[in-house]
C-alpha positions in Angstrom: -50.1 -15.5 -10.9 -46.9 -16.8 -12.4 -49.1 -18.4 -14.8 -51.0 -15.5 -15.7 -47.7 -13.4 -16.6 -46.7 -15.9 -18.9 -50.2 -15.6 -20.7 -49.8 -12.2 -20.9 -46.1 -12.1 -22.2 -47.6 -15.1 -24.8 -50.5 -12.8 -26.0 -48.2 -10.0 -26.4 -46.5 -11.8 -29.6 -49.5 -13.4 -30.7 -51.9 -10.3 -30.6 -49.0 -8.3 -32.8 -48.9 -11.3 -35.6 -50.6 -10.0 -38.6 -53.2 -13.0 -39.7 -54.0 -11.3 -43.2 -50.0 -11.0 -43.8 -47.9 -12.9 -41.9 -46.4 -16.4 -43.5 -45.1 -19.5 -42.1 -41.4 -18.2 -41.5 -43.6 -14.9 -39.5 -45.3 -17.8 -37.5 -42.6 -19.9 -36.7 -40.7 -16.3 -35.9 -43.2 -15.3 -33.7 -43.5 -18.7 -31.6 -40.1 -18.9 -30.6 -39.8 -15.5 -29.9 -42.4 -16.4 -27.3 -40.9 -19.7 -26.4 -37.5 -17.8 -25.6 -39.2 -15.1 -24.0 -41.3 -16.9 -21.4 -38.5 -19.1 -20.7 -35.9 -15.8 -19.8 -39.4 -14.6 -17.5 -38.9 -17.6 -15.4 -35.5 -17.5 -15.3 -36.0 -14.1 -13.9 -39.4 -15.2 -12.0 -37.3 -18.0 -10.5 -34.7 -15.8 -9.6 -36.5 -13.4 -7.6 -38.7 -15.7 -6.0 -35.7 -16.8 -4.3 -34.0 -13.6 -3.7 -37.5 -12.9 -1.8 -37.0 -15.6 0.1 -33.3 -15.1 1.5 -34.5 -11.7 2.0 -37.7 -12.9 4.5 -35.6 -15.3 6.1 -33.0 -13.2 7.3 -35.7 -10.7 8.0 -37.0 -13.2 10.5 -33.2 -13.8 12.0 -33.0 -10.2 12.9 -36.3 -9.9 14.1 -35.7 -13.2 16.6 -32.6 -11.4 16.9 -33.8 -8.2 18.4 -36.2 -9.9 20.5 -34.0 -12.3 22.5 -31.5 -9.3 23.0 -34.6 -6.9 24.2 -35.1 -6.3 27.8 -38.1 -4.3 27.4 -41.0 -6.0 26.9 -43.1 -3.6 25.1 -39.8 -3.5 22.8 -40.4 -6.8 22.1 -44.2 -6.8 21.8 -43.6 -4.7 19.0 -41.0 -6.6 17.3 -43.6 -9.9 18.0 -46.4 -7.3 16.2 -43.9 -6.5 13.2 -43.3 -10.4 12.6 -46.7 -11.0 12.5 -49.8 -10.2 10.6 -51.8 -7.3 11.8 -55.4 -9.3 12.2 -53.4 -11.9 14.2 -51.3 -9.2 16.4 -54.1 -6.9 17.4 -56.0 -9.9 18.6 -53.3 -11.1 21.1 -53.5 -10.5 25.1 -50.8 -9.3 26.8 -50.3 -12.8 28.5 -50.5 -14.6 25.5 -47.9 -12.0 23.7 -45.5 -12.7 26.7 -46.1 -16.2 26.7 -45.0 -16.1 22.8 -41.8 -13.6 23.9 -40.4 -16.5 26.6 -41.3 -19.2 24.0 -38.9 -17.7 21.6 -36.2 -16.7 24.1 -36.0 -20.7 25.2 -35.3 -21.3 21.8 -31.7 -22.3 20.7 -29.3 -19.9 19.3 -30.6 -18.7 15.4 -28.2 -19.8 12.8 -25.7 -17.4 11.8 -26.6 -16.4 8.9 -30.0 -17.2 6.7 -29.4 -19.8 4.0 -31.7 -21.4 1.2 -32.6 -24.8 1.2 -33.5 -27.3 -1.2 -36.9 -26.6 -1.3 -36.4 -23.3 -2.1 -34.8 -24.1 -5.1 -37.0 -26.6 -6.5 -40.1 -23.9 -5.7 -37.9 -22.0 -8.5 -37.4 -24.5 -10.7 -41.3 -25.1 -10.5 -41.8 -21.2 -11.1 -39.7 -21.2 -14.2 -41.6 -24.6 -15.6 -44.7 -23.2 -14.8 -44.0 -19.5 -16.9 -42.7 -21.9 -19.7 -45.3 -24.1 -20.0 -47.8 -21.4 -20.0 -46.9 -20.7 -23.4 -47.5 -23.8 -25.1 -51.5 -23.8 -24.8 -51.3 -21.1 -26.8 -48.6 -21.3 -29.2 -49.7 -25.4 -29.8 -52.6 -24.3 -32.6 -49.8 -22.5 -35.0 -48.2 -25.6 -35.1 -51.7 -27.9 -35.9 -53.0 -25.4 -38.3 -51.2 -24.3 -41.6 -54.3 -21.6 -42.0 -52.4 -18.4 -39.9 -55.5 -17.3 -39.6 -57.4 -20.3 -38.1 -54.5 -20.9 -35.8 -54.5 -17.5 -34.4 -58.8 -17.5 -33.6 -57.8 -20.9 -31.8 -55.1 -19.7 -30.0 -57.0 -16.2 -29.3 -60.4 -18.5 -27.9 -57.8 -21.0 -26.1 -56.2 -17.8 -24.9 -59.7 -16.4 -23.3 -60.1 -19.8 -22.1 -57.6 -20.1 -19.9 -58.0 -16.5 -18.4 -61.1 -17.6 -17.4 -60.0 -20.7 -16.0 -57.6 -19.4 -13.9 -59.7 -16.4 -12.7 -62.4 -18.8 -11.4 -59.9 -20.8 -9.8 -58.0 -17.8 -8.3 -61.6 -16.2 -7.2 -62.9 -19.8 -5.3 -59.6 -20.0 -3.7 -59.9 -16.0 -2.5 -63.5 -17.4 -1.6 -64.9 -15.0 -4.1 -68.1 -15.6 -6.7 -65.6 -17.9 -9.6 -67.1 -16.7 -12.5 -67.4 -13.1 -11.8 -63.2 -13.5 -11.0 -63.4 -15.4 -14.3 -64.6 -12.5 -16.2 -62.6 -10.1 -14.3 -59.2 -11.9 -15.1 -59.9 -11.8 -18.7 -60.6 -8.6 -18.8 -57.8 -7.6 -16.8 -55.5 -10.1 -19.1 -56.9 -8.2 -21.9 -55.7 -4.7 -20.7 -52.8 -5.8 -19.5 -52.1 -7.1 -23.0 -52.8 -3.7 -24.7 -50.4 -2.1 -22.5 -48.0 -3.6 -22.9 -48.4 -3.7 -26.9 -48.9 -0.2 -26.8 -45.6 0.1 -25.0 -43.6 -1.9 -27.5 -43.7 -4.6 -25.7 
């Protein structure tokens, strides 16, 4: 999805660049004003991906918290249920929820306080690369073509291209029909793109 914001943001320069009118300097403008902008997104992107993080992690410390220190065990069949997903909770016996609730007790003491690791950090470094590199696909035809207006049907069809790429991807991973997903996420690209020109954006 990160991916598919960076489009977006990409499209939003690119769809308010005047092909009849704009020059080279306008181009040039316009493509690192994208460049700049995708790469403060996944600075952001970045950023919050790991804020989310911290914040599930010492989610889960309180929750494993709350159940070792529970003495009742329907308290801490709902603290098991609120850890987990819903599907997976409501099809767990009451032996197999206990079982789970002495597992977790026999565990050693949770660290103090929830930290990120490595890992973490290099997920948001891939986050921001990823949101960055989105825009070149799109921005790469206003540097082939001196024609403004050639460069921006390229970019526009490269543009539609991708959406659809990454729709049909997103739709055989969700185990839905690809192209259909395909079509959807250009179309929803689209919109999105509208909006937020018609917000200033």
């Amino acid at each position: 999805m990160e991916i598919l914001f960076g489009f977006i943001m990409v499209l939003s320069f690119t769809c308010s660049l005047s092909a009849a009118t704009a020059g080279r300097e306008e181009v040039r403008t316009m493509v690192f004003a994208a460049l700049g902008c995708n790469l403060a997104w996944g600075i952001v992107d970045g950023v919050m991906y790991l804020m989310n993080t911290l914040a599930e992690r010492r989610r889960g410390l309180r929750l494993l918290r709350e159940l070792r220190s529970s003495k009742d065990r329907q308290e801490g069949d709902r603290l098991l249920g609120e850890a987990m997903p819903e599907t997976i909770a409501s099809i767990l016996s009451v032996d197999e929820l206990e079982s789970i609730q002495t597992r977790l007790r026999a565990l050693p003491d949770p660290a103090a306080r929830a930290r990120l690791h490595r890992d973490d950090v290099l997920g948001a470094l891939g986050i921001l690369l990823l949101v960055f590199a989105s825009t070149f696909p799109i921005v790469i035809p206003f540097f082939l073509f001196p024609d403004t207006v050639r460069a921006l049907r390229i970019s526009n069809a490269v543009s539609i291209g991708l959406l659809f790429l990454l729709g049909s991807h997103l739709g055989k991973y969700a185990g839905d029909r690809p192209w259909l997903t395909g079509f959807g996420m250009m179309g929803i690209g689209i919109a999105l793109v509208g909006i937020t020109m018609a917000l200033g954006g």
